[in-house]
N, C-alpha and C positions, 0 to 999 in steps of 0.2 A: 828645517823650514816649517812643515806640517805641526810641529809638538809645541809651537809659540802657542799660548795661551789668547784666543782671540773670542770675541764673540762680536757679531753681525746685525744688528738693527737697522730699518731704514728706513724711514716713510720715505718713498717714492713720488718723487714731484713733476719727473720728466714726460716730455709732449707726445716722445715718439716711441712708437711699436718698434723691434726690432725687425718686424717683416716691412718695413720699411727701407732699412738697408740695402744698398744698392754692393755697396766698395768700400774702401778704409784707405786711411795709407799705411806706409809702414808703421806699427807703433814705434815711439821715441821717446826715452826719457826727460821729463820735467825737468825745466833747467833751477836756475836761480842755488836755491838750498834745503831746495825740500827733499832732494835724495842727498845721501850721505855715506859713511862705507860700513854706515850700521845697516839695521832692517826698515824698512817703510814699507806698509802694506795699507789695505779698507782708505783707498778714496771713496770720500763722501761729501755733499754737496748742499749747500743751504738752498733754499725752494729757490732763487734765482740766481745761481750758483756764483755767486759773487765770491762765497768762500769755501775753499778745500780743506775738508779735514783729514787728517789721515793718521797711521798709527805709528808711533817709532820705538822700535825696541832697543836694547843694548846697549845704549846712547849713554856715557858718564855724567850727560847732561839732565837725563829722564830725574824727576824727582830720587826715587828710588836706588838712583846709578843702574848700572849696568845690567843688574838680573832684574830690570822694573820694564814696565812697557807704558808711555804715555799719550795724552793727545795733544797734537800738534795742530798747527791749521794756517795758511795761507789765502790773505788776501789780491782777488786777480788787481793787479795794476791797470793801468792806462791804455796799455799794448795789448789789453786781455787776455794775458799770462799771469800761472802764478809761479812765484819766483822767490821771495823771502817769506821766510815763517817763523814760528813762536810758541813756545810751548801756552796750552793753553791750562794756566797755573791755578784756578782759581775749581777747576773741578779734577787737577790732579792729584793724587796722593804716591802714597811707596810702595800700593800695592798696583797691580794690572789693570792702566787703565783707558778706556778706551771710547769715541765717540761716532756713532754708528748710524747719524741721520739727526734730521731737524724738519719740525715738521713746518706747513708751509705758510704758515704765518709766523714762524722765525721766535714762538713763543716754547717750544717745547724741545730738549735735545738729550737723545736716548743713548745709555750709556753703560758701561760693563758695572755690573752690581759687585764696585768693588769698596763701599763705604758705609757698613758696619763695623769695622774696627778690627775686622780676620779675618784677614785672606782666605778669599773662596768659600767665604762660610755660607754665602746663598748663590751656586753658581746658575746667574741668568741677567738680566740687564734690569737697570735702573732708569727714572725718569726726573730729569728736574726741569722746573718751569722758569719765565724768568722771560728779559730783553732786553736789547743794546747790549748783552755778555755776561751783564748781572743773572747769575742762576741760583735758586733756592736749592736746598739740602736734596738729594735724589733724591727719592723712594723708590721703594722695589715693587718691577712688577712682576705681578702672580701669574703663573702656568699651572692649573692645576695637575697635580700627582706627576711634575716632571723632574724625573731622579736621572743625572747626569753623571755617566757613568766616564771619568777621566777630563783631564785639562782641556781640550780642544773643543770646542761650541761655535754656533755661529746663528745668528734669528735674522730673522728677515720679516716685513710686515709690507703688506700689500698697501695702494695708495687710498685707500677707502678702510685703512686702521683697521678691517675686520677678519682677516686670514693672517696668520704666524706663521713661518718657514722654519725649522730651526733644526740644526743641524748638529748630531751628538751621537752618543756612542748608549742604547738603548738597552734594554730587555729581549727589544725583539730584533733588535741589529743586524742587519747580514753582515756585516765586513764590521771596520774599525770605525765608520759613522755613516750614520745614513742622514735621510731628511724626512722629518715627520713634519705634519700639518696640525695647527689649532687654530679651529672658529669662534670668533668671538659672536655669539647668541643671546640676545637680552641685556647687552653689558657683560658678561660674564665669557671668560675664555674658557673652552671646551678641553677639556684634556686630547693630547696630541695623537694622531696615528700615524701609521709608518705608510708612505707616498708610494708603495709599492716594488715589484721585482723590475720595474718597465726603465728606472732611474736608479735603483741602489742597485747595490754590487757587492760583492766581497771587501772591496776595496774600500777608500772613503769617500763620498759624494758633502764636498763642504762649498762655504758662500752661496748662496742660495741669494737669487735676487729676482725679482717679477719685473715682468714692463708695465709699463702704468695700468693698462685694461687689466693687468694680472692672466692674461690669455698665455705668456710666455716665460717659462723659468729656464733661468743665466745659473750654471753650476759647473764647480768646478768637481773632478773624477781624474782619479788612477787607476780605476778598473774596469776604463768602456775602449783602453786600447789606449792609442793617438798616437802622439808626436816623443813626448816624454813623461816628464817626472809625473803630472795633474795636468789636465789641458783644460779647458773651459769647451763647456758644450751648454746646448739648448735643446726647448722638448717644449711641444707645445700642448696644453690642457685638452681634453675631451670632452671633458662635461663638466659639472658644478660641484661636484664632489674633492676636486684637490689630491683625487690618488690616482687618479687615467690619466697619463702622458704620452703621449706620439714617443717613438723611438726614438733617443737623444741624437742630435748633430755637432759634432765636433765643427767648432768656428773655422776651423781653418788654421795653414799655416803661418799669415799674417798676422793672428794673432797670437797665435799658439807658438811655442818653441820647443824644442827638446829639453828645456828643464820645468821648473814648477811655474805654473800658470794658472792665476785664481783672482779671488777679488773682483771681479769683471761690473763693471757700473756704465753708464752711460749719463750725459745728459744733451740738452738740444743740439751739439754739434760738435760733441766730441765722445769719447768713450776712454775708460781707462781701466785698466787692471794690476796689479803687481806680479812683480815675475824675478826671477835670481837669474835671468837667461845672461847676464852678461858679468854674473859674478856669483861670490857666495849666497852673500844678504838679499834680498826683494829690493828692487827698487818700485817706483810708478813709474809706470810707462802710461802716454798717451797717444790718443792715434785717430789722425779726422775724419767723421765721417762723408761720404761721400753720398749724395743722394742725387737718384736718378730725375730727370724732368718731372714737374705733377703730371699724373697720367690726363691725358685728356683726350678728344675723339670727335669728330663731327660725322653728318650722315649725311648723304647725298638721294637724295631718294626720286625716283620715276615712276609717276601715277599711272594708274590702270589706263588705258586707253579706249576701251570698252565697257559699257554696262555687263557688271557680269563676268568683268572678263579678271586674264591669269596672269599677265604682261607685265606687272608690278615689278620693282625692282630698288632695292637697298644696299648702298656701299659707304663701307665704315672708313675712314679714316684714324686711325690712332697716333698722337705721338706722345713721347714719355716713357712713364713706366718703367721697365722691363720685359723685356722679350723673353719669352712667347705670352702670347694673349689666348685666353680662350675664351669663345662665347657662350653664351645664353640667351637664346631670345623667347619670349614667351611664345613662339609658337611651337618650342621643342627643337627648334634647328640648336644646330650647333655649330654652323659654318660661319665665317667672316662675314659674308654678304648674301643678301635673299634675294633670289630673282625668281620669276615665275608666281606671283602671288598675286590674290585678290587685295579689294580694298580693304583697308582696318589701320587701327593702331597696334606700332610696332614697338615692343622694348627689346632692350638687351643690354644683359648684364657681361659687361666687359671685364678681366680680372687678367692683372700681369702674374705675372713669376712672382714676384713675393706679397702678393694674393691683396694688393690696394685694387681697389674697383672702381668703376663709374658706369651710371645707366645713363644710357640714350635713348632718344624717344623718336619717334617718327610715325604722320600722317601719312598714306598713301591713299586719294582718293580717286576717285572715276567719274566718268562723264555725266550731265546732269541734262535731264528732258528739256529742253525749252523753245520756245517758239521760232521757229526760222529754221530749228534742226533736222536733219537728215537723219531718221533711224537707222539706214543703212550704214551709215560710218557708225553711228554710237553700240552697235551691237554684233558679236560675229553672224555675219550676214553674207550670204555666197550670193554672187550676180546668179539672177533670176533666167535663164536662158528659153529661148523659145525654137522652134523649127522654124528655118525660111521663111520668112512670109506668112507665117500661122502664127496664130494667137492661143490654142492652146494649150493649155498647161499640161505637162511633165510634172512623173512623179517629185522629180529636182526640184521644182522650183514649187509644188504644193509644200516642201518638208523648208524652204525656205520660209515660204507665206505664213509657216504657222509659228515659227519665230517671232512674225508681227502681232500676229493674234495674241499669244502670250502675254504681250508687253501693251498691245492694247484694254488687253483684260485686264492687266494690273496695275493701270493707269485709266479706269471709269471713263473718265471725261472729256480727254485727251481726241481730239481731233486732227484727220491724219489725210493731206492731196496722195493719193499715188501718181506721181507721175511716172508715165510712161516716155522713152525718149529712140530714139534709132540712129544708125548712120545715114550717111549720105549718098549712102547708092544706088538709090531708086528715084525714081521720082519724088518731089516735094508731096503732091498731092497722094502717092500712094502710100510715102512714110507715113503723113499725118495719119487715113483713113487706121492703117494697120496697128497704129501705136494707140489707139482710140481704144480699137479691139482689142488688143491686149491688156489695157488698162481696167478695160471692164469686163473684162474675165476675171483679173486678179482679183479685182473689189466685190466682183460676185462671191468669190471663193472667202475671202475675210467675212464680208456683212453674215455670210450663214452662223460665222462662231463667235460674232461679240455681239455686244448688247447695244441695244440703237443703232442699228446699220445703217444710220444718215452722219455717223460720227467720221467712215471715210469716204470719199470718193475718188474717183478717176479722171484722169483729163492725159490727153492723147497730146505733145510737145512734136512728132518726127524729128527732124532734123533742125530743129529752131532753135537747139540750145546746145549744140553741139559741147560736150568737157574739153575737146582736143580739136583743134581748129582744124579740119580736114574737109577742105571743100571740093566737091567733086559731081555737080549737077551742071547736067546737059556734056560742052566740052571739056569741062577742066577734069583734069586728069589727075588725083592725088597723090601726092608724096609720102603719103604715111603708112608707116608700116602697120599689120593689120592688127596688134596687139591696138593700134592707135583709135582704130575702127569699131575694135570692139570697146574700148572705155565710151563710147559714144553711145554703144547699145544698153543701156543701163534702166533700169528703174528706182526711181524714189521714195521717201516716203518722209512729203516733207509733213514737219507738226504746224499747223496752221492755228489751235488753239488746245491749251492746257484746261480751259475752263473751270471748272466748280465740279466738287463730287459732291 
């Protein structure tokens, strides 16, 4: 199966990454008559894969007969399947011949450089131009200084025409083929280098195929282990250079079998590769892909509740993707959801298992000064407390008042009542008296540390604005418990005027 004379071309036309892949099904042989109980192997796809090309060997039907290899090609029908096909007579000859991509204006189709008139006399691929099937005479194209050492080859070309794959039996070869790299630079192709110890092997490392970004190489290997004969594995790029590759992964046994397993291509919604798993010869097998939901995410988010304050709070929603997700949010977290945070904007880079992303945003903002407002609520503010009957001030509630001061300072203009307020369980006349005196104590204590100490003043409420309705002068006798008593003993600090700086 290995020693069939092949070579591999393909501009790449397809949408999807393979880290997109979620599942498959099982793969399954092409029905109609495109396998046979000869060889089929290199499905290949016109930019909107309306047609399958593929290769057949041994076939008494091949131009050549039997020891020839031609190309074939299958139109999808109705049912969008392909199912009857055709030798494609008009670019085959008697020697090996084979068609390895079309690029995607359906004007150009790359082909085994088998049409000088001698076999193998320039082993690498050819180009003819051409449309609607009419193709001009190939020409060959050039790799500079590439000496191909034995029958077996295979090229591959990224979807941006500018990076070669190509897979052969070298100078600097570790096993019986490796995969060397050529950059195409100014128009001109760069002589090839060997992709490194990270993908070749002792063994052979052949079909070589990139996903459209080129971030991802499809190859097939009998020397990284697996299932059987060549398994198909993947490696993904490091950097721009074309020879650092992530440690290959074997697909799996869905698509891999205990015998030869290669060829591996993809397009928007299927995937195909050739395999001998159910006989001598290769057939094509195909197998659907399965994709998970698009990833997507909503945020739920709970603004600051305080000037200042840490009470913030963000919960992600995710569905799609693949599980597991990990975050990223610019603040450095790495958790699912933020709680405990100030105001700001929030991102995060959300990334599944086979590494598709989406960034979410979120505002979280806090409360805003404005007229009518209660500095005590909009700031961590502890009740101001006083001794029985006395007016004044404890270190408590100086370390409170200077929270005001702060926040009067950093608001110039800002105009602030304190009101003072009490329970109900004194007389009316002695609550008011004493909340008077409390009130202008505090305000004494403020005017000494802002600017214009006519900005707050004091005013003495007692029992006349009760928070919690607990009336309890002269005989009534209250019900409320005393936690109720004290929200009654409170101080304000309403903003009466924002003004002008």
């Amino acid at each position: 199966m290995k020693n069939i004379f092949i070579i591999k071309l393909f501009v790449l036309t397809s949408y999807i990454s393979f880290s997109q892949f979620w599942d498959v099904t099982t793969p399954t042989k092409l029905g109609g008559t495109v396998n046979t109980e000869f060889d089929e192997i290199l499905p290949i796809f016109s930019s909107d894969s309306s047609t399958l090309f593929f290769t057949r060997s041994f076939s008494p039907e091949n131009t050549g007969g039997v020891n020839d290899q031609d190309i074939w090609f299958s139109t999808k029908d109705k049912n969008g399947m392909y199912t009857s096909c055709s030798p494609l007579t008009s670019l085959n000859s008697k020697y090996n011949n084979g068609v390895f991509g079309i690029n995607k204006s359906g004007t150009a189709i790359y082909l085994i450089d088998a049409y000088e008139g001698k076999k193998d006399q320039k082993k690498g691929c050819a180009v003819a131009t051409g449309k609607n099937g009419s193709w001009s005479k190939p020409s060959h194209l050039a790799i500079p200084n590439l000496d191909i050492d034995g029958d077996a080859y295979g090229f591959h070309m990224n979807s941006k025409e500018d990076v070669l794959i190509i897979s052969y039996k070298g100078t600097t070869t570790l096993g019986e083929e490796d995969l060397y790299v050529s950059k195409k630079m100014n128009g001109v192709w760069q002589q090839a280098v060997h992709m490194g110890k990270q993908i070749n092997t002792s063994g052979f490392e052949i079909s070589p195929f990139l996903s459209k970004n080129s971030d991802t190489l499809f190859f097939s290997s009998n020397g990284l282990g697996g299932l059987g004969d060549a398994d198909v594995f993947y490696s993904v790029r490091q950097d721009e250079s074309y020879t650092n590759w992530s440690a290959p992964v074997n697909l799996g046994n869905k698509i891999n079998s205990p015998k030869f397993d290669a060829y591996f291509s993809y397009n928007e919604t299927n995937l195909f590769l050739a395999s001998n798993r159910d006989g001598v010869n290769s057939d094509i097998y195909t197998s659907k892909i399965l994709f998970p939901d698009p990833l997507s995410g909503t945020l739920v988010s709970k603004n600051v509740t305080m000037i200042k304050g840490k009470d913030g709070k963000i919960d992600i929603t995710i569905k799609g993707g693949v599980a597991p997700y990990t975050y990223k949010w610019n603040t450095g977290n790495s958790t699912e959801d933020l709680t405990n945070v100030p105001k700001g904007d929030y991102t995060v880079l959300v990334t599944d298992s086979k590494g598709k992303s989406i960034e979410l945003k979120a505002t979280l903002t806090e409360p805003v000064l404005k007229v009518g407002n209660d500095i005590a609520t909009l700031i961590d503010l502890k009740p101001i407390y006083y001794n029985s009957g006395k007016w004044d001030l404890n270190k408590e509630a100086t370390l409170e008042l200077d929270k005001i001061i702060k926040i009067m300072n950093e608001n110039p203009a800002m105009v602030v009542e304190l009101g003072s307020h009490t329970d109900c369980k004194s007389a009316v006349k002695f609550n008011k008296d004493l909340s008077q005196k409390r009130a202008n104590t505090a305000v004494a204590y403020i005017q000494k540390s802002i600017t214009n100490p006519k900005r707050i003043y004091g005013k003495g409420y007692g029992e006349s604005k009760l928070k919690v309705n607990c009336p309890c002068e002269g005989k009534v006798k209250s019900t409320c418990p005393e936690e109720d008593h004290a929200k009654n003993r409170r101080t304000e600090f309403l903003i009466i005027s924002m003004g002008k700086k």
